[in-house]
C-alpha positions, 0 to 999 in steps of 0.5 A: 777620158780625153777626146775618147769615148767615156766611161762604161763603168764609174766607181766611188769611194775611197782608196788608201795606203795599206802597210802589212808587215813583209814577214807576215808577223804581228805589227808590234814585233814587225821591223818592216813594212810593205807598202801597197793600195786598198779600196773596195771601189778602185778594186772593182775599178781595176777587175773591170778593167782587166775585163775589158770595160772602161771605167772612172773612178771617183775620189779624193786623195792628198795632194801628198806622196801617199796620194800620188802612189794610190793614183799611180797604182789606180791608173796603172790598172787600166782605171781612169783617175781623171775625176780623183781631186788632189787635195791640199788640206786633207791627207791620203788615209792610211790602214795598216795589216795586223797578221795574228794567228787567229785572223788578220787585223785592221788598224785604220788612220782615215779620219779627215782624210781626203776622201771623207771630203767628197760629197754630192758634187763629184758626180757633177763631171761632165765626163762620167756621162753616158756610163752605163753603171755607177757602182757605190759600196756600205763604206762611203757614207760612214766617211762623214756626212757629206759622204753619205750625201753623196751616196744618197744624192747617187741612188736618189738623184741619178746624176748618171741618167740612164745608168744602173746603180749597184751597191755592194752592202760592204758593212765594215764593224770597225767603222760602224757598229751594226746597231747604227749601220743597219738601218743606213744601209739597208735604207741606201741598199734597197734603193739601188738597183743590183744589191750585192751582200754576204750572208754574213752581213745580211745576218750581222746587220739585220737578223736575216739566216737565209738568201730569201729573208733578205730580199724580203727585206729589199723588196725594190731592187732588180737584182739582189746577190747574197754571197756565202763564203765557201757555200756559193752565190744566190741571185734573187731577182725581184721576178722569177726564181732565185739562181744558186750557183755553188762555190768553187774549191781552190787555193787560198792565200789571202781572202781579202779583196775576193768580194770585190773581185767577184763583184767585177766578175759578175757585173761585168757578166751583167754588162755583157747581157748575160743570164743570173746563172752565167754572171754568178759563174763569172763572179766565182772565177774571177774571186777563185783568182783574187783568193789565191794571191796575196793583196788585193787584186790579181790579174784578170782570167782570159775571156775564153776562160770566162766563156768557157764557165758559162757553157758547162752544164751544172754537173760540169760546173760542180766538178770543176777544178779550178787549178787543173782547167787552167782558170788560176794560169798566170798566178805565181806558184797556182800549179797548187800552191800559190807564192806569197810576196815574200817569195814563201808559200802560205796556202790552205785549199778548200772551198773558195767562195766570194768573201763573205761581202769582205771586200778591202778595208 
C-alpha cells in the first residue's frame, strides 16, 4: 500500500507455524516434520486475493525466524503485511498436527504470543482507509483481553468508516469451552453485519438444531450464513426469505482450511454485488478446491469458472460434477484423486461441504 490504491478487504487475526508430521503419522512416532503457515483470517486474506481483490491483513508476529516465514508466506499470497507489527518481546505462535486414525488433532503453543498483543489500536492505520470490508473471526478475542477489545472496538466503533464488518463465528473447544465462548461470541456475532457459522457451532455453543434458530438468535445482522458441512449453505437475510444452496460432491483430502476458503468464495461474490444465491454457489466452488488439497490454501478457480456456477439453473447446479466441469483444474492429481505433499494419494469422495465453520487452527 505504498503510493497505490488501498485496500478492499482488511483481515485480522493471527496466523502461526503448523508443524505436521511428513509421513502423516501420529506426533509421538513421527521422525519429521513439515513446516507450513496457518490462520484463519490470512487465509481468507490469500483466497481473496486470488479473487482478484486487494487486501491487508492486520497482526502481530515475532521478530523472530518463524515470524519472517508467516510474512513471507502471507505476502507471497498476494496479501499485503505492511500493517503485520514485528515484534521483539513476543514470539511467533507455533501449533502442531496430530494425525490419528480417528481424527487429526491440534496441539496449540501460543500462549504470550505475539499476536495475543494486538489490541484496538491496530486498526488505527491510516492506510486501511477506504476498505470496503473488515473481516474478524470467534478466534481473536479468546487471545487475551486486549484482544477481545480489539474485535469489540472493530463491531462497535467502526475504525473502517463506511466498511461491512464480517465475523465468521470460528469457536475453537480447544481454546475455550463452549460454556464460556457462547455468550462471547454470540454477543460479538450479532454485532456485525454478515455473520458466517456452522450448523455444528451454532449447536455446540448455543443449543440451536436448524439454520432459522440461529438467525433468531442474530436478529441484527444483515446477512447470517449457516454452513452444513456435507448438506450446503443457508443464507438467512434479516428480510426476505432464506437462500439454500446444497453442497457439491468432490474429492477430499484434508478439510481444514475449507471454512476459510468458502468464506472468500462468498465474500468475494458480496464484493461483487452478487445475489445470496450466486455468493453461496462461490462459496462451494472455492471450498470444493481447498478440500481437495493438503494444507490450507489452494490456488484460486478461474473466473469464468465462477461465472459460470452462478448461471446454472438449480437442476443444473445439483448435477454438477466438480472434477469433470473443470472447476478442480490446476489441483495436483484432481483428475480424481488428489496427491498429497509426500507425493501419496490419501482421498475420500463424497459430498464437499464448506467445513462445518472448521477453518485453521
Amino acid at each position: 500500500m505504498t503510493g497505490g490504491p488501498g485496500p478492499e478487504v482488511v483481515t485480522v487475526g493471527e496466523t502461526m507455524v503448523v508443524m505436521s508430521p511428513t509421513d502423516a503419522a501420529p506426533l509421538e512416532r513421527a521422525d519429521r516434520l513439515r513446516l507450513g503457515v496457518g490462520g484463519a483470517e490470512s487465509n481468507l486474506a490469500i483466497g481473496l486475493a486470488g479473487l482478484g481483490h486487494r487486501v491487508a491483513w492486520v497482526s502481530r508476529v515475532g521478530d523472530d525466524p518463524f515470524g519472517r516465514m508467516v510474512l513471507r508466506e502471507v505476502a507471497g499470497g498476494g496479501v499485503d503485511v505492511a500493517s503485520v507489527a514485528l515484534d521483539a518481546h513476543a514470539p511467533t505462535g507455533v501449533y502442531f498436527k496430530d494425525p490419528r486414525p480417528e481424527a487429526t488433532g491440534v496441539h496449540y503453543y501460543r500462549a504470550g504470543s505475539a499476536a495475543s498483543r494486538l489490541g484496538p489500536g491496530a486498526l488505527d492505520d491510516p492506510r486501511l482507509a477506504g476498505a470496503r470490508l473488515l473481516h474478524l473471526s470467534g478466534i481473536t478475542p479468546v487471545l487475551s483481553e486486549s484482544c477481545r477489545a480489539l474485535v469489540a472496538h472493530a463491531v462497535d466503533d467502526r475504525p473502517l468508516r463506511g466498511a461491512l464488518v464480517s465475523f465468521d463465528v470460528n469457536h475453537r473447544p480447544r481454546l475455550w469451552p463452549a460454556d464460556r465462548a457462547a455468550d462471547v461470541l454470540r454477543d460479538l456475532a450479532d454485532r456485525a453485519d454478515i455473520v458466517l457459522v456452522g450448523l455444528d457451532e451454532a449447536e455446540r455453543l448455543w443449543g440451536t438444531a436448524d439454520p432459522q434458530a440461529v438467525r433468531r438468535l442474530l436478529p441484527r445482522p444483515a446477512t447470517v450464513v449457516v454452513k452444513d458441512g456435507a448438506v450446503g449453505a443457508t443464507a438467512l437475510p434479516r428480510t426476505g426469505p432464506a437462500v439454500f444452496v446444497p453442497a457439491l460432491r468432490a474429492p477430499v483430502v484434508e478439510p481444514v482450511g475449507a471454512g476459510d476458503a468458502f468464506a472468500a468464495g462468498y465474500l468475494s461474490a458480496v464484493l461483487r454485488g452478487l445475489d445470496h444465491a450466486a455468493a453461496l454457489r462461490c462459496g462451494h466452488v472455492v471450498a470444493v478446491r481447498a478440500l481437495a488439497v493438503p494444507g490450507d490454501c489452494a490456488p484460486p478457480p478461474r473466473r469464468r469458472d465462477l461465472d459460470g456456477v452462478v448461471d446454472l439453473t438449480a437442476d443444473g447446479w445439483a448435477a454438477l460434477d466438480p472434477v469433470g466441469a473443470g472447476l478442480l483444474d490446476g489441483l495436483a492429481g484432481c483428475d480424481g484423486t488428489a496427491v498429497a505433499d509426500d507425493g501419496g494419494a490419501h482421498v475420500g469422495t463424497g459430498a464437499a461441504g464448506p467445513g462445518n465453520g472448521r477453518g485453521s487452527r
